[in-house]
C-alpha positions in Angstrom: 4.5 -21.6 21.6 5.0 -22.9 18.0 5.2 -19.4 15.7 5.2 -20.0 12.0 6.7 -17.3 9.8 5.7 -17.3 6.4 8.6 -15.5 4.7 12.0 -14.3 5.3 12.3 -11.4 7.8 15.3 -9.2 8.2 18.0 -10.8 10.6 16.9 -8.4 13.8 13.0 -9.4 13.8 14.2 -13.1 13.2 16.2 -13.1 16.4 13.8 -11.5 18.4 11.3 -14.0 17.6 13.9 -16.9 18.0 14.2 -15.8 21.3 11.0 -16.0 22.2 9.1 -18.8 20.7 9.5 -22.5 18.8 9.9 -20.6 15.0 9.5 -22.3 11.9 10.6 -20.4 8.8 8.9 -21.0 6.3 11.8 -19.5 3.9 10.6 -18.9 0.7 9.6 -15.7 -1.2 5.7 -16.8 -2.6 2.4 -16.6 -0.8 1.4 -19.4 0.8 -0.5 -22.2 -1.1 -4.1 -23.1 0.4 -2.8 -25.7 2.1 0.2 -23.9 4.1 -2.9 -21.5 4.5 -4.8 -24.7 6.5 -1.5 -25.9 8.3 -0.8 -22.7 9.2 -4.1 -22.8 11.6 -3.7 -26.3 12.3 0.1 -26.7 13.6 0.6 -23.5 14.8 0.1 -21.4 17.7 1.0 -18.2 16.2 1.5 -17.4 12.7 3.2 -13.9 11.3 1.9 -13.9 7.3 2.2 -11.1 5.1 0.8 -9.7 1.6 -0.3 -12.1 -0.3 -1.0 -14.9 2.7 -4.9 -14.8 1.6 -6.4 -15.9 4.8 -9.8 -16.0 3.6 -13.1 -17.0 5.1 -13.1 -20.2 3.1 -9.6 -21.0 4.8 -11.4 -20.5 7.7 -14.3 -22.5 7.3 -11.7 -25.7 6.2 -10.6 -24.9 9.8 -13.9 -24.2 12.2 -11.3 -24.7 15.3 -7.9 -23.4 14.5 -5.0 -24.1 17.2 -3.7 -20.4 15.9 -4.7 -17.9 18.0 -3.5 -15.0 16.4 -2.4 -13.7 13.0 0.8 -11.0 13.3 0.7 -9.7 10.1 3.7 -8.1 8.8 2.4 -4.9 7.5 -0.4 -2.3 7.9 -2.6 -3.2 4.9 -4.9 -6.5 6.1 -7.1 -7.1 3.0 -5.3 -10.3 2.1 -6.7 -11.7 5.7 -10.7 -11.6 6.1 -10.6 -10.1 9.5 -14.4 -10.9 10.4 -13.4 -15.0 9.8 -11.1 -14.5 11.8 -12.8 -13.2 14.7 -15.8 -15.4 14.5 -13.0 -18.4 14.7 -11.5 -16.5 17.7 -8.2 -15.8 15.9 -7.1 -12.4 16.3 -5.1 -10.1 14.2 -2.5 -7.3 14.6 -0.6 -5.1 11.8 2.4 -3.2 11.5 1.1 0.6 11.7 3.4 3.8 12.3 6.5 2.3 11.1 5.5 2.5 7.3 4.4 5.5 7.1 7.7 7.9 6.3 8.9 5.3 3.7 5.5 5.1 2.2 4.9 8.8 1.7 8.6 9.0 0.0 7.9 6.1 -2.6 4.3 8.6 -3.0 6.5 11.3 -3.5 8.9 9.0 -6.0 6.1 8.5 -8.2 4.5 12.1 -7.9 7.4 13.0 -9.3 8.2 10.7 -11.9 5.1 10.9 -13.4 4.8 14.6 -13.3 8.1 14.8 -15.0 8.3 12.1 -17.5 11.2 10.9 -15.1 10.5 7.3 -16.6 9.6 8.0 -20.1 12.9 9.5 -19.9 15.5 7.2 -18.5 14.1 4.6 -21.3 14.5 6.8 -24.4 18.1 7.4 -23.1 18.7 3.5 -22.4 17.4 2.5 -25.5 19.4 5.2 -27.0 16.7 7.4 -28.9 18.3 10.5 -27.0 19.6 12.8 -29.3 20.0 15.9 -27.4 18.1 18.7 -25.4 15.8 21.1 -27.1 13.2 22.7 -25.9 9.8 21.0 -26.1 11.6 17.4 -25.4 9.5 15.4 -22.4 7.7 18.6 -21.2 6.0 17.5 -18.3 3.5 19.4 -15.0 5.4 21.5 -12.9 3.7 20.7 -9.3 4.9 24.2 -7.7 1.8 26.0 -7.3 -0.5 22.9 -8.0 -3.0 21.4 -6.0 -2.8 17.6 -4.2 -5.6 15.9 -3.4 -5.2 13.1 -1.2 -7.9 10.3 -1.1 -7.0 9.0 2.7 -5.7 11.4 5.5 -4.8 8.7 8.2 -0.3 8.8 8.9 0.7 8.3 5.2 -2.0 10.5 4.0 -0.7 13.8 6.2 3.1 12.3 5.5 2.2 13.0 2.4 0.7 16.1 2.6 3.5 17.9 4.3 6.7 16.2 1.4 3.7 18.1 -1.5 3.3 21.2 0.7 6.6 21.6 2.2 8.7 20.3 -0.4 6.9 20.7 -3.6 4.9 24.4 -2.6 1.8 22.4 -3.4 -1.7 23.3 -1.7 -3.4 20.4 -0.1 -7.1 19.6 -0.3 -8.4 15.9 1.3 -11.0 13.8 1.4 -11.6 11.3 4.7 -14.6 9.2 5.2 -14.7 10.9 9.1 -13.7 14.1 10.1 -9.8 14.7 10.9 -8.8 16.1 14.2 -5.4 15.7 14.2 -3.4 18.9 12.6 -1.3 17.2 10.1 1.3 19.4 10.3 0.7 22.0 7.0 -2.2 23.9 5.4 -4.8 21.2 4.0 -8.3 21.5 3.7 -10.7 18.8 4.1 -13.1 18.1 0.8 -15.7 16.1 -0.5 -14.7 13.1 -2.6 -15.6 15.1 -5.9 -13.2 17.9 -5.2 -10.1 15.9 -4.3 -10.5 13.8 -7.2 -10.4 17.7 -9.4 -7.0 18.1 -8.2 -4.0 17.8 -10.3 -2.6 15.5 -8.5 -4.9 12.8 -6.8 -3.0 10.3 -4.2 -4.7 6.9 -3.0 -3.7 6.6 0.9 -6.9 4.8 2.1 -7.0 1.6 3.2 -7.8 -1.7 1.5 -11.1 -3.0 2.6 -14.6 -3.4 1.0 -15.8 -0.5 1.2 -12.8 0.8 -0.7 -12.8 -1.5 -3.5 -13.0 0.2 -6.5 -13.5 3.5 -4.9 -11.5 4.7 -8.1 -13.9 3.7 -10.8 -15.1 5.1 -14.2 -17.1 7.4 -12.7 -14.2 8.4 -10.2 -11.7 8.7 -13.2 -14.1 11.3 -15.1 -14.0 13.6 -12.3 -10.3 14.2 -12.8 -9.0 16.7 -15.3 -7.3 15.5 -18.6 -3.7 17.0 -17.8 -4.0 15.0 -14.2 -2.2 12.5 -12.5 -3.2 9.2 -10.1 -0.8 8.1 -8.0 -1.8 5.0 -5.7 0.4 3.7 -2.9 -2.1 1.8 -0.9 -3.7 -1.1 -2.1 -4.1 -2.1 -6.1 -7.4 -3.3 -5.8 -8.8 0.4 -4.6 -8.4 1.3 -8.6 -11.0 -0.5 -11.3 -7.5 -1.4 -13.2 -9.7 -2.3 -16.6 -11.4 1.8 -16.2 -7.7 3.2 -15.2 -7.0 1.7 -18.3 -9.2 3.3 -20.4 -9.0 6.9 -18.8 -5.1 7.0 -20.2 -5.4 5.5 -23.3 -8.2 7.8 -24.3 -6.3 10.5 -23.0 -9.1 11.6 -20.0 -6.3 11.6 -17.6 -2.4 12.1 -18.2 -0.9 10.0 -16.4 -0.9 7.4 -13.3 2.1 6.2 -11.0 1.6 3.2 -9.5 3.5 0.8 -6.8 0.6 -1.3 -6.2 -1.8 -3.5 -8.9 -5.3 -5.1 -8.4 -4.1 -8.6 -9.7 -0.5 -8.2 -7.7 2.1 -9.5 -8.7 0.3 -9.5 -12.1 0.0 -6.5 -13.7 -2.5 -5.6 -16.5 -0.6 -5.9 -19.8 -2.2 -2.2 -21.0 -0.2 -0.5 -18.5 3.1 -2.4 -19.2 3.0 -0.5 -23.0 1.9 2.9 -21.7 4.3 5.9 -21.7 2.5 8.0 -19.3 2.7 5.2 -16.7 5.4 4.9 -13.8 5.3 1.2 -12.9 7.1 0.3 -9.0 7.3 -3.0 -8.1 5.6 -2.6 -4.4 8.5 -0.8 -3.3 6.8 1.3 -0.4 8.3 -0.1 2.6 11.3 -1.5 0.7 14.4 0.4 2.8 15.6 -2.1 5.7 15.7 0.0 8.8 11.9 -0.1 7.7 11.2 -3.6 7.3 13.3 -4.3 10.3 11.3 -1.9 12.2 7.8 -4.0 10.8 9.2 -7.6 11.7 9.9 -6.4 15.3 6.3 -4.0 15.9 5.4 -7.3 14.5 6.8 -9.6 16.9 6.0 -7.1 19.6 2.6 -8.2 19.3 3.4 -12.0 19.5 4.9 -11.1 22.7 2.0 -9.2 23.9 -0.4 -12.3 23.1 2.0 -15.1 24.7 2.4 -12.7 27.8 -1.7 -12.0 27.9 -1.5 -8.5 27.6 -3.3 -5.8 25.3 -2.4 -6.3 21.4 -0.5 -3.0 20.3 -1.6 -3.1 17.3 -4.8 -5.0 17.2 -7.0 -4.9 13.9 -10.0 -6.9 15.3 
């Protein structure tokens, strides 16, 4: 079977699918282009895309009878792929669940922190040299012992990251899930409305991108959240109305936001580039490589499962 891979995997998820199937790497670091979008359905049987591979229901509507039969997407988040297209064309899609999630919540912990502390402000004054010495009310900050964490999202990152806040921080934990959570995630957190979580002093984005979820932080989300608070959002950048984030901090209704993840990725809106209060990452969340190698080979895991006509581990639709 002919398996197109649309970026560079680490070496160990490359020679498992090597061994396996016909590959084709496609070995470059950018998205593909809408036509590598159209040959990827038309020459392939398999294809593993990633972030950014924007497999949209237009792509599929160039392509009413792929020869691809299943998308392995490296990674959890699948709002770059339009999942019901894909089913109504008979292509199927898996993710990359489970292995993310410790090295997610640490990159949510990065930025709590960060944030919180001025960690960023920081490290720039001293590198542009404008430090001239402790005293006393320099970079003052939130101390997070004793303060609450509200976590938009309680799925595997969501109680990851509830147990680093409550365990490791002495945070409490309060959470809002669209469904009721069974699952004891491991510390003392409380499940809230939507209104509640958002009045925390910390407020973490863990849900996943789809449409429902667009936007769920928006203007009217923001002005829940008190002045001296902080957004951090590790999911998906197009769950925050950038242009209101925007205003929230520069009018001071919020202190400050950490983000790893932008609406417009990799663009990021120009206001938050100048902003102080703001601790920018560059999508780092899964960035360690026991991690990624981990993704490329849940990922090829289900190629296997599909050329061997067994149940899809990890099947999204």
């Amino acid at each position: 079977m002919r398996l197109l891979i649309t970026r560079r995997l680490p070496d160990a998820a490359l020679a498992a699918a090597d061994a396996r199937f016909d590959v084709t790497l496609r070995d470059r670091t950018d998205p593909l282009s809408p036509d590598e979008l159209r040959r990827a359905l038309t020459d392939f049987d398999l294809v593993l895309p990633t972030l950014g591979d924007r497999f949209s229901a237009a792509v599929f509507a160039d392509v009413p009878a792929p020869r691809a039969r299943l998308l392995a997407n490296f990674g959890v988040g699948i709002n770059h792929i339009d999942v019901a297209a894909a089913r109504a064309a008979g292509v199927a899609v898996t993710n990359t669940p489970g292995a993310v999630t410790e090295a997610t919540a640490d990159i949510a912990l990065t930025l709590i922190l960060m944030t919180a502390r001025r960690a960023g402000e920081g490290e720039r004054m001293l590198r542009a040299g404008g430090w001239t010495g402790w005293h006393p009310t320099q970079l003052l900050g939130l101390h997070l012992g004793g303060k609450t964490v509200g976590i938009i999202g309680m799925g595997r990152i969501g109680k990851a990251i509830a147990r680093r806040c409550v365990l490791g921080l002495g945070m409490a934990a309060v959470f809002f899930n669209r469904s009721p959570v069974a699952d004891d995630p491991g510390v003392p957190a409380r499940q809230v409305a939507l209104a509640e979580a958002l009045a925390a002093d910390v407020v973490v984005l863990a849900v996943p991108a789809t449409p429902e979820t667009r936007h769920l932080i928006d203007a009217a989300a923001l002005a829940r959240m008190k002045p001296e608070a902080i957004l951090v959002n590790i999911a998906r950048g197009d769950i925050v109305d950038e242009a209101a984030l925007v205003a929230a901090l520069s009018e001071g209704r919020i202190a400050g936001a950490g983000l790893d993840v932008y609406e417009e990725e990799p663009k990021v809106n120009p206001a938050l580039l100048t902003m102080q209060n703001v601790t920018l990452l560059p999508h780092l969340g899964t960035a360690a490589l026991e991690v990624r190698t981990a993704m490329g080979l849940m990922a090829v895991g289900n190629l296997v499962a599909f050329a061997e006509d067994r149940p899809l581990p990890n099947a999204v639709n």
